[in-house]
C-alpha positions in Angstrom: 94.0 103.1 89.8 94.3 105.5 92.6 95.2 108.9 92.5 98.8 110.5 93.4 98.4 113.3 95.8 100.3 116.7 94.1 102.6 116.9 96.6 103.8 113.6 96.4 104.2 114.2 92.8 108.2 115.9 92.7 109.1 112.3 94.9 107.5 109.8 92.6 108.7 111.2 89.4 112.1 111.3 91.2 111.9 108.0 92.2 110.9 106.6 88.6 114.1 108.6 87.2 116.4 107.4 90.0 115.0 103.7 89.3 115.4 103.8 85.1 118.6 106.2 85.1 120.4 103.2 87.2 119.4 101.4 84.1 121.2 103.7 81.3 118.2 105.6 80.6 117.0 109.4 81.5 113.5 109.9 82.1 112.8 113.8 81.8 109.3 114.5 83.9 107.4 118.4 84.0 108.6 120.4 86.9 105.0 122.0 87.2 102.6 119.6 85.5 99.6 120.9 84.3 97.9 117.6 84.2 96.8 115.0 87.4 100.4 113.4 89.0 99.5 109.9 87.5 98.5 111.1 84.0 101.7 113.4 84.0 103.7 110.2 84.8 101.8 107.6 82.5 102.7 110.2 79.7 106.0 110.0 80.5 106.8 106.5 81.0 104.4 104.9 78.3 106.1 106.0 75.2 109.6 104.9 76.9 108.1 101.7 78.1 106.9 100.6 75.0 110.3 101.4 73.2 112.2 99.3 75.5 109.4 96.2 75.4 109.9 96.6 71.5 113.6 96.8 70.5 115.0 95.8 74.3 112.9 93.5 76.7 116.0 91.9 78.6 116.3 95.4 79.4 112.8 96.4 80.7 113.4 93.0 83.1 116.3 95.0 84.4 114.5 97.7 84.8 111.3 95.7 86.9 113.9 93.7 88.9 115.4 97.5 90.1 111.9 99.0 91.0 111.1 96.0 92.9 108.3 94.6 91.2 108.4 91.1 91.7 108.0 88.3 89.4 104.6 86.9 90.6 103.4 89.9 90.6 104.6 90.9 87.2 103.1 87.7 85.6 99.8 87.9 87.2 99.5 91.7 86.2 100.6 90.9 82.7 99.7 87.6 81.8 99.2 87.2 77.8 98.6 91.2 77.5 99.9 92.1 74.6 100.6 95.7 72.3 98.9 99.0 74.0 97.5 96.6 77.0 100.7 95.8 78.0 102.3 99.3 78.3 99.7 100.6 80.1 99.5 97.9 82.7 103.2 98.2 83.0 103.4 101.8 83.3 100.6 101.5 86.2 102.4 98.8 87.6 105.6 100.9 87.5 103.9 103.8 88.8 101.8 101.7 91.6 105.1 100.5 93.0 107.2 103.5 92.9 104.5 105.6 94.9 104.1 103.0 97.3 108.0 103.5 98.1 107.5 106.9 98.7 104.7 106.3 100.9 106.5 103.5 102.6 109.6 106.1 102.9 107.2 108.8 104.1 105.9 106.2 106.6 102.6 107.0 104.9 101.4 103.9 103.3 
């Protein structure tokens, strides 16, 4: 798990929000977080994550086919995780491939 450089923070969140409004849902992430960029995230997306995996999984596949995470690479992350495992693997996946297309877009990766 690396770390998210501060100033990259504003994009990723963005970019998470962009990716999960297109989906139906708001994402709501601190302006000035007082924690490290990927914590602030994680604590963002895990509650929201684990929702959706509970009462809506068709829709979380939605949401992983619009972020761009592909299905290899969703099944070899996952595998048989299951409960608390899960959600945080998919929240670092989430968050893993989101930075990278800010980097990519930056032309920093």
């Amino acid at each position: 798990m690396s770390t998210i450089e501060p100033y990259l923070y504003p994009e990723v969140a963005a970019q998470i929000a962009k990716d999960f409004s297109s989906c139906g849902i708001d994402l709501v992430f601190p302006q000035n977080p007082t924690k490290a960029p990927r914590e602030e995230l994680f604590d963002v997306l895990y509650p929201i994550i684990r929702l959706i995996l509970k009462e809506q999984p068709s829709l979380m596949l939605k949401i992983i086919y619009r972020i761009d995470i592909s299905e290899h690479q969703f099944g070899a992350q996952m595998g048989e995780k299951l409960g608390d495992i899960a959600y945080t693997t998919l929240a670092q996946m989430i968050i893993n491939r989101e930075t990278q297309k800010v980097l990519l877009r930056k032309g920093l990766s």
